[in-house]
BAVEXMAR-895734 format. One record per atom (N, C-alpha, C, O): x, y, z. Coordinates in steps of 0.001 Angstrom, whole numbers, plus 500000, padded with zeros to 6 digits. Layout:
# residues N
XYZ/...
END
This chain:
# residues 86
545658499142522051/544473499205521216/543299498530521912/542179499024521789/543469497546522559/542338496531523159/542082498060524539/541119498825524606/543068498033525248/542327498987525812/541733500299525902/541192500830526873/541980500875524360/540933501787523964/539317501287523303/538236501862523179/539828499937522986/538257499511522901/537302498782524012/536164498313523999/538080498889524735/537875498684526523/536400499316526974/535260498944527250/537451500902526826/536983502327527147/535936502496526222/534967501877526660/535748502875525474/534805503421524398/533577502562524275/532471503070524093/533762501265524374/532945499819524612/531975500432526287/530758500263526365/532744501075527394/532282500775528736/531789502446528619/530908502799529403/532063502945528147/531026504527527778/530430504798526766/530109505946526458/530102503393525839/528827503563525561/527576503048526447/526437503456526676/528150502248526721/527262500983527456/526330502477528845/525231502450529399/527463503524528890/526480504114530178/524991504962529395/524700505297528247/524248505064530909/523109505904530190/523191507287529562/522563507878528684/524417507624530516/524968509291529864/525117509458528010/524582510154527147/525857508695528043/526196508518526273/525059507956525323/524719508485524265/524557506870525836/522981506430525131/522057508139524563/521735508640523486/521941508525526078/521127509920525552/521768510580524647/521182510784523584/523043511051524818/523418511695523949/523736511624522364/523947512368521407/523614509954522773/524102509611521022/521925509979520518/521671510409519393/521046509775521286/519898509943520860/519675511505520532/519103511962519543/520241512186521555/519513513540521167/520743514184519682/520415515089518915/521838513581519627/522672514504518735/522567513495517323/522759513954516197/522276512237517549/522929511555516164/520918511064515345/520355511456514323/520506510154516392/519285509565515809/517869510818515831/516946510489515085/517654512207516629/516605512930516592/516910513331514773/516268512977513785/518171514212514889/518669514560513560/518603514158512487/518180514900511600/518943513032512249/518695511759511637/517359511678511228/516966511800510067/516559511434512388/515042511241511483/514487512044510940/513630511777510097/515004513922511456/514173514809511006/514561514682509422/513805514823508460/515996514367509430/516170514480507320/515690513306507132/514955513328506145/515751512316507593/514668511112506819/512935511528506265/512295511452505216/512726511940507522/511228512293507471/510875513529506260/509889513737505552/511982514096506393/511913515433505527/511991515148503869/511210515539503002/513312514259503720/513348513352502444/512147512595501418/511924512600500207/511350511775502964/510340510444502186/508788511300502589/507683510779502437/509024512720503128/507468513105503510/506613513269502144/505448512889502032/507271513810501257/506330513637499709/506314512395498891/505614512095497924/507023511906499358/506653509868498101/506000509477499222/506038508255499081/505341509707500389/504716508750501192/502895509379500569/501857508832500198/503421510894500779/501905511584500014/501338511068498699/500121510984498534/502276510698497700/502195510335496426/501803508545496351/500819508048495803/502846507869497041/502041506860497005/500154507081497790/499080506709497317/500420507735498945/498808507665499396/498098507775498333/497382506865497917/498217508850497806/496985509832496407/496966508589495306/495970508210494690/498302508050495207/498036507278494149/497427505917494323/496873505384493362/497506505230495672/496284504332496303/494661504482496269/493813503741495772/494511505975497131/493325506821497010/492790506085494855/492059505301494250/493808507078494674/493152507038492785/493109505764492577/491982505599492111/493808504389492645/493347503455491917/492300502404492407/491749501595491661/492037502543494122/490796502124494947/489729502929494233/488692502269494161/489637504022493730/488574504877492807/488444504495491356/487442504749490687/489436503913490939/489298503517489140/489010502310489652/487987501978489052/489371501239490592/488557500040490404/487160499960490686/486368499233490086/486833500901491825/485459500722492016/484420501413490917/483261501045490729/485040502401490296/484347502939489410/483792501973488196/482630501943487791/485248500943487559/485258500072486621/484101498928487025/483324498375486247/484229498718488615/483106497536488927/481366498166488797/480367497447488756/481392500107488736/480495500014488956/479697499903487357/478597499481487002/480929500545486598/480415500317485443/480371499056484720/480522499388483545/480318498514484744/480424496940484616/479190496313485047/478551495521484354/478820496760486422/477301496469487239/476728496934486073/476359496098485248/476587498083485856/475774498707485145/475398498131483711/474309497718483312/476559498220483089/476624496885481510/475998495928481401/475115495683480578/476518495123482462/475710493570482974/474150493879482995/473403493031482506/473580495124483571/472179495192484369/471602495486482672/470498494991482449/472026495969481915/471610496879480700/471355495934479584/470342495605478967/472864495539479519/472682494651478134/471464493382478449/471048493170479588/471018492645477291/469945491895477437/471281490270477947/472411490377478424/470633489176477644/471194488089478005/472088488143476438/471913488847475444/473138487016476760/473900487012475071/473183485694474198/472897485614473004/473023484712475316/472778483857474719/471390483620474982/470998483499476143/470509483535473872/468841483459473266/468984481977472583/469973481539471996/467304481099472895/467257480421472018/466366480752470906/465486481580471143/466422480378470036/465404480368468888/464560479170469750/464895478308470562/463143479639469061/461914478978469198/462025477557469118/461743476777470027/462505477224467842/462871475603467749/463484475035468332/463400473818468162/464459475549469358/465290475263470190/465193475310471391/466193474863471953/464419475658472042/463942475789473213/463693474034474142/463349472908473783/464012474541475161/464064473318475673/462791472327475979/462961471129476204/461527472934475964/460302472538475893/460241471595474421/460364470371474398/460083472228473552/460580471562472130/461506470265471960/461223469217471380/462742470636472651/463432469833472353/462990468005472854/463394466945472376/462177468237473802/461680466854474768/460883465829473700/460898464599473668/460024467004472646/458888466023471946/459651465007470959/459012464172470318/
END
């Protein structure tokens, strides 16, 4: 047994077998990976795209609110800080 794991140990190790385990086991391999995750990689994108667009939209409307509405807090006349000194 040790010396079938000798063997198998000393032909992987060559460059002959390296290639081959690349072109038959890992090319294959990635094409169904790639083929698998190629639409959830699209979906997360679009769905990044969309929520970089709802936040900036929300900030712009918000700019806009802020620019529109008047101040919240007003003093009355009597209250004014000029007044308040005498």
């Amino acid at each position: 047994m040790d010396q079938l794991w000798k063997s198998c140990s000393q032909y992987f190790q060559t460059d002959d077998a390296k290639r081959q385990m690349k072109s038959a086991v890992l090319n294959p391999l990635g094409g169904i990976l790639y083929e698998e995750f190629y639409i959830y990689v699209w979906i997360i994108c679009f769905y990044h795209v969309f929520l970089i667009l709802l936040v900036f939209s929300i900030f712009l409307l918000l700019l806009r609110q802020i620019k529109t509405t008047p101040s919240i807090v007003t003093l009355p006349h009597s209250m004014a800080p000029c007044a308040m000194m005498i």
